[in-house]
C-alpha positions as CSV (number, residue, x, y, z in Angstrom):
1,X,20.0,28.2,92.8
2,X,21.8,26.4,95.9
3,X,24.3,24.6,97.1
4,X,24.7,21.0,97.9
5,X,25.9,20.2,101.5
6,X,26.9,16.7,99.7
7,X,29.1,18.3,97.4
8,X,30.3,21.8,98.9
9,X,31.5,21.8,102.7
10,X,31.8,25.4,104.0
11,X,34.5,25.8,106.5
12,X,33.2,24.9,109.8
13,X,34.8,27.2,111.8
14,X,37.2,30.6,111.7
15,X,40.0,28.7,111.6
16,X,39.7,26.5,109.3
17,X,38.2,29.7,107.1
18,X,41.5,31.7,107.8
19,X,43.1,28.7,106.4
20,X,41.9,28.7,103.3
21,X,42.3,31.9,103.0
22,X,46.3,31.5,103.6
23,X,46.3,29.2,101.3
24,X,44.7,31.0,98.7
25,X,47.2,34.0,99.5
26,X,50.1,32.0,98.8
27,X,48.9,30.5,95.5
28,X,48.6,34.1,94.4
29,X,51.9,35.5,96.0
30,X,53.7,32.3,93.8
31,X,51.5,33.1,90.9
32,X,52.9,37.3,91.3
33,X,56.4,35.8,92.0
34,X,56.5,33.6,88.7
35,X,54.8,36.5,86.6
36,X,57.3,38.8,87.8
37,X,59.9,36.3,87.4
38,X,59.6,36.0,83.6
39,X,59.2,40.0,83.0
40,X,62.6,40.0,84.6
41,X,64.4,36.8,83.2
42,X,62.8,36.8,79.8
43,X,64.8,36.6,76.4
44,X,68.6,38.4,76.6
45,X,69.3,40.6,73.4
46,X,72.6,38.6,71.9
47,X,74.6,40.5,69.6
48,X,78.4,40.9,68.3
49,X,81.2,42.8,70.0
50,X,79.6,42.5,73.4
51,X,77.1,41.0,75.7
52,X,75.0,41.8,78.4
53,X,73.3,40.3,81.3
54,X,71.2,41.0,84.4
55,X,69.9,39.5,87.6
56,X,67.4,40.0,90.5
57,X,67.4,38.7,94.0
58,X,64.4,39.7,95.8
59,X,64.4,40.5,99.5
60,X,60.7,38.9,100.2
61,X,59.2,36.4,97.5
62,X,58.4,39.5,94.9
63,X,60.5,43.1,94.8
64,X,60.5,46.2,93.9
65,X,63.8,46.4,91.4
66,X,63.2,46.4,87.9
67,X,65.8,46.0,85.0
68,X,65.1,45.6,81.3
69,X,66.8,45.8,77.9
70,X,65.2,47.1,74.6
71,X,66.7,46.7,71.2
72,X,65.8,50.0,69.0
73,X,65.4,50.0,65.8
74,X,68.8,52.1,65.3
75,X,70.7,49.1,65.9
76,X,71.3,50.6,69.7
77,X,70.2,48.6,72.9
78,X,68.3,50.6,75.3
79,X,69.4,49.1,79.2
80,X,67.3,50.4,82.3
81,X,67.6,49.6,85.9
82,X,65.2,50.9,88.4
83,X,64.2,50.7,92.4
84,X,61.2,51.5,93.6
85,X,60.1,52.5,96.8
86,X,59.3,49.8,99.5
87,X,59.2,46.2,99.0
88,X,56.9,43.4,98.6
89,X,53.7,43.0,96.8
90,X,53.1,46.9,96.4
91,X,56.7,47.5,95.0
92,X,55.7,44.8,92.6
93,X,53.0,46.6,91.1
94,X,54.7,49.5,90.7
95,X,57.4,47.4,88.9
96,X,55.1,46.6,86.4
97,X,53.9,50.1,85.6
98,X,57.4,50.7,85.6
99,X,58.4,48.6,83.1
100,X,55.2,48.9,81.2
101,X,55.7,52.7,81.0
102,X,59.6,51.9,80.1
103,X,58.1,50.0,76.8
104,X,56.0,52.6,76.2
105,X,58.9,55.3,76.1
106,X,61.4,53.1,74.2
107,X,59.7,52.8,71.3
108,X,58.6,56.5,70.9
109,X,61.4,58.2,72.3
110,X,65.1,58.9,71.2
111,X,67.2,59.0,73.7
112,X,67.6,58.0,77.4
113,X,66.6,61.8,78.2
114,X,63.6,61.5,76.7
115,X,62.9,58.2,78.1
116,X,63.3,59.0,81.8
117,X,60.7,62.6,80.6
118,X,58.4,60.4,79.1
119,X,58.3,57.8,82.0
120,X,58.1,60.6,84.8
121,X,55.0,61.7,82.6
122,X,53.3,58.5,82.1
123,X,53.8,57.6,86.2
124,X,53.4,60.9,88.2
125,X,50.0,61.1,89.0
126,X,49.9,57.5,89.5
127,X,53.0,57.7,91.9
128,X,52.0,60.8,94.0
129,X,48.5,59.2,94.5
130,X,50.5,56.2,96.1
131,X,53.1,58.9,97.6
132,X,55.9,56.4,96.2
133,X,58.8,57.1,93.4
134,X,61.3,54.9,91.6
135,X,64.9,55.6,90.7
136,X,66.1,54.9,87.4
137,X,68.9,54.8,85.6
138,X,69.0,54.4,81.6
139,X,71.3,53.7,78.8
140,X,71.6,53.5,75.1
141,X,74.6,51.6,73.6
142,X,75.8,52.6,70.1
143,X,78.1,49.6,68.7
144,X,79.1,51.2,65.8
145,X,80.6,54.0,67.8
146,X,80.8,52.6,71.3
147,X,79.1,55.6,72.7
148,X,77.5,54.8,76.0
149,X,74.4,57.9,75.8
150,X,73.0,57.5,79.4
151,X,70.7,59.9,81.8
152,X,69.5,59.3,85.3
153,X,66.8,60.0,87.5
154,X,67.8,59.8,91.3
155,X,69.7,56.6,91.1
156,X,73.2,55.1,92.1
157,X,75.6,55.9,88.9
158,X,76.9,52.5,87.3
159,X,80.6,51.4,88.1
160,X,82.5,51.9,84.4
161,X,85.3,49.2,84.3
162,X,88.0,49.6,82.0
163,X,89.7,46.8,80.8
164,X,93.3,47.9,79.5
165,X,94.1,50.0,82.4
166,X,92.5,47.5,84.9
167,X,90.6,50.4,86.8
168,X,87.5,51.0,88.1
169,X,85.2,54.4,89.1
170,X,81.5,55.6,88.7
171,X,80.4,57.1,85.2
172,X,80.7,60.9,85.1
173,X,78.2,62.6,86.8
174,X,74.5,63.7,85.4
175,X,71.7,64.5,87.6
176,X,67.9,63.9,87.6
177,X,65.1,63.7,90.2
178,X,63.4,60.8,91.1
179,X,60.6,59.6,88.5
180,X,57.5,60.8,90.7
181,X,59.1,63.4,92.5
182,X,57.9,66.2,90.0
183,X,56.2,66.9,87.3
184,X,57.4,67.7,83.9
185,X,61.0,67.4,84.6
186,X,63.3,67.2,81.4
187,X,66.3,65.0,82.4
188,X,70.0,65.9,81.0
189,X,72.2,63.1,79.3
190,X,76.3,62.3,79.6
191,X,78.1,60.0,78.0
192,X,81.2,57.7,77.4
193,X,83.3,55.5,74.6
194,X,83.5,52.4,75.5
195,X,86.6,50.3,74.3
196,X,87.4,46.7,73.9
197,X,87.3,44.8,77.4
198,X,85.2,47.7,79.1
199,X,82.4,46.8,81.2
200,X,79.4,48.9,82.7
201,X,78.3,47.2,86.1
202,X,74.9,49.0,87.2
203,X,72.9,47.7,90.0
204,X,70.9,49.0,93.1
205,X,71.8,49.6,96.5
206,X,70.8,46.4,97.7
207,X,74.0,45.3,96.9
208,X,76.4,47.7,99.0
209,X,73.9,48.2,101.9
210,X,73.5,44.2,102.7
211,X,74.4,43.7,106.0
212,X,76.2,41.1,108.1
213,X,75.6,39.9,111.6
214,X,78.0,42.9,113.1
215,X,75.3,45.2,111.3
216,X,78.4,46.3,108.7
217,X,77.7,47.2,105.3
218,X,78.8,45.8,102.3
219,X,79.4,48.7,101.1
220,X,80.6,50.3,97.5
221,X,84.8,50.1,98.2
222,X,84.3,45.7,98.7
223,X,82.1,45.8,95.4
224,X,85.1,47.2,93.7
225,X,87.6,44.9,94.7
226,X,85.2,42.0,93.8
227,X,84.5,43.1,90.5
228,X,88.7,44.1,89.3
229,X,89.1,40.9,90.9
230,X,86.6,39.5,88.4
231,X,86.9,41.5,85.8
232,X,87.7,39.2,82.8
233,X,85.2,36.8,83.7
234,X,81.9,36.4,80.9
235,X,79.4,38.7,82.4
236,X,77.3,35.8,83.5
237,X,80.5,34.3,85.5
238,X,80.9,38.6,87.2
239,X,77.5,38.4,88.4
240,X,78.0,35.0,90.2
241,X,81.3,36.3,91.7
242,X,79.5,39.4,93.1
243,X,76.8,37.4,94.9
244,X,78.8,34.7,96.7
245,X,81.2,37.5,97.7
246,X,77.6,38.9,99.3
247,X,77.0,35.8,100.4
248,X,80.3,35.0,102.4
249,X,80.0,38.5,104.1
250,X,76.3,38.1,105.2
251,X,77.0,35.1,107.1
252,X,73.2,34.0,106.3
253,X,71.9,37.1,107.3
254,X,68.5,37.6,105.9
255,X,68.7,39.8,102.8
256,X,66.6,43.2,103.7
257,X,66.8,44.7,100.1
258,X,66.6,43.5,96.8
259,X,69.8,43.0,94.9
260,X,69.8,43.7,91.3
261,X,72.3,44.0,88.7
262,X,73.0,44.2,84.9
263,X,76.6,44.3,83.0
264,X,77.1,45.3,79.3
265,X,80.5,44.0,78.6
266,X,82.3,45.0,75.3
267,X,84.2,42.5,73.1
268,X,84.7,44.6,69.7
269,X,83.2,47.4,67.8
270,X,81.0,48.4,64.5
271,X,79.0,44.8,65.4
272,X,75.4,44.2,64.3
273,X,72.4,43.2,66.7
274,X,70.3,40.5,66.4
275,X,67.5,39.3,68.4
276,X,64.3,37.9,68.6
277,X,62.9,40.5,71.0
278,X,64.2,43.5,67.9
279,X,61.3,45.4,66.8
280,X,59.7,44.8,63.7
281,X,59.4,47.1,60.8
282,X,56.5,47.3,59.4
C-alpha cells in the first residue's frame, strides 16, 4: 500500500502543517457548536394556560450552561437549568453528560428531588475525576393545580414574578449542594402556586455578573427593573428585553460568561399538554 505524490501532497513544511491543523480544529469546534446548538434550541413543549421559553448565549463559540424541558407523563413539565464549571470545549462535554443524565432521571424519577439525587449519582465519579461540578436548579409544573414543586442543587434561585401585584423577589429558599460535590446527597423540595399572569424567570449568573467597560456589574437589582418593566411581554418578547438591556450596559464589552435563561409564564389553569417531544405510552 502507498501513496501517490500525484494525488496526495503532504504539507511541505510546519507551517503549512499547523495550518491544516487549524483548520481542521475549527471545522470541529463549528461542528460541537451546531450539535450543541440543537440540544439547546430543539422542540419547545406548547401547551394551554401558559408557555415557556429559554435561551443561551455563549461566552466562547460552545458553553457550559445547560437548560432543558421534559414533559412527564403526569401531564407536568419538568424545566432544568444548569452551569457548569469553566467554559469552552470542556464545559461542553460536561453539558452533554449533564443533560444526558437529566433524561435519564426524568423519566424514572418523580420529583425534582429525586431528579437532582439521581443526577448527582449518575455524574459524581465522573465529575470528581475531572474535579469539576454543575449547579442546577429543577422544576416541575402541575397545571391542573399550578403548583410549582422545585429543588435545587447550588444554584441562583429563580426570580418569581407576580402578575396582579406587579412584584418581583426570588422563590423561597431550599438548599442543596452542588451536583459533584458529594456523594449520595438527598436534595429537599419547596414549592409555590402560581396564578394567572405569574412568571418564573430562572437563569445563570452570567446575566447579573456581565460587565461593562467601568468593570461594574450588571448585577441582580437592574435585572429586576428590566423584567417589571417587561413583564406583560410574551415570554419570547421578556427574553429579548433582558439581553438588549445587557447589551446597552456592556457597551460591547466581550461577554466573559455564558448567559442563559428560561421563563414559564402562566396564562390560565387546569390546561392540558401537548407536544411532540411527550413520552409515549407504551
Amino acid at each position: 500500500m502507498y501513496f501517490d505524490s500525484l494525488t496526495y501532497n503532504f504539507p511541505s513544511n510546519n507551517n503549512e502543517k499547523q495550518s491544516v491543523m487549524d483548520k481542521s480544529l475549527q471545522r470541529e469546534i463549528n461542528l460541537a457548536r451546531n450539535i450543541q446548538s440543537q440540544l439547546l434550541n430543539g422542540k419547545t413543549p406548547t401547551f394551554e394556560g401558559g408557555e415557556v421559553s429559554g435561551s443561551s448565549l455563549p461566552a466562547r463559540l460552545i458553553g457550559g450552561d445547560y437548560y432543558d424541558f421534559y414533559l412527564l407523563v403526569n401531564g407536568n413539565i419538568r424545566i432544568v437549568i444548569g452551569d457548569v464549571m469553566g467554559k469552552g470545549i470542556p464545559a461542553a462535554m460536561l453539558m452533554i453528560l449533564t443533560r444526558g443524565a437529566f433524561r435519564s432521571a426524568a423519566e424514572s424519577t418523580i420529583g425534582p428531588g429525586e431528579t437532582l439525587t439521581a443526577m448527582n449519582q449518575a455524574l459524581y465519579e465522573d465529575l470528581r475525576t475531572l474535579k469539576s461540578f454543575v449547579t442546577l436548579f429543577c422544576a416541575d409544573w402541575d397545571p391542573k393545580t399550578g403548583r410549582l414543586t422545585y429543588a435545587n442543587a447550588g444554584h441562583n434561585l429563580p426570580l418569581f414574578i407576580k402578575g396582579k401585584s406587579n412584584s418581583i423577589e426570588e422563590l423561597p429558599n431550599v438548599k442543596g449542594i452542588m451536583v459533584g460535590g458529594l456523594p449520595n446527597q438527598l436534595y429537599k423540595e419547596n414549592h409555590v402556586y402560581l396564578e394567572e399572569t405569574d412568571t418564573i424567570f430562572f437563569y445563570t449568573d452570567g446575566i447579573i455578573e456581565a460587565q461593562n467597560k467601568k468593570g461594574e456589574r450588571y448585577k441582580l437589582e437592574r435585572l429586576i427593573q428590566t423584567l417589571i418593566k417587561n413583564k406583560d411581554l410574551a415570554v419570547g418578547e421578556i427574553e429579548k428585553s433582558v439581553i438588549n438591556s445587557i447589551y446597552l450596559f456592556t457597551e460591547d464589552v466581550p461577554q466573559k460568561d455564558d448567559i442563559t435563561m428560561v421563563l414559564l409564564k402562566i396564562s390560565q389553569q387546569k390546561v392540558d399538554i401537548t407536544s411532540l417531544n411527550s413520552p409515549v405510552l407504551g
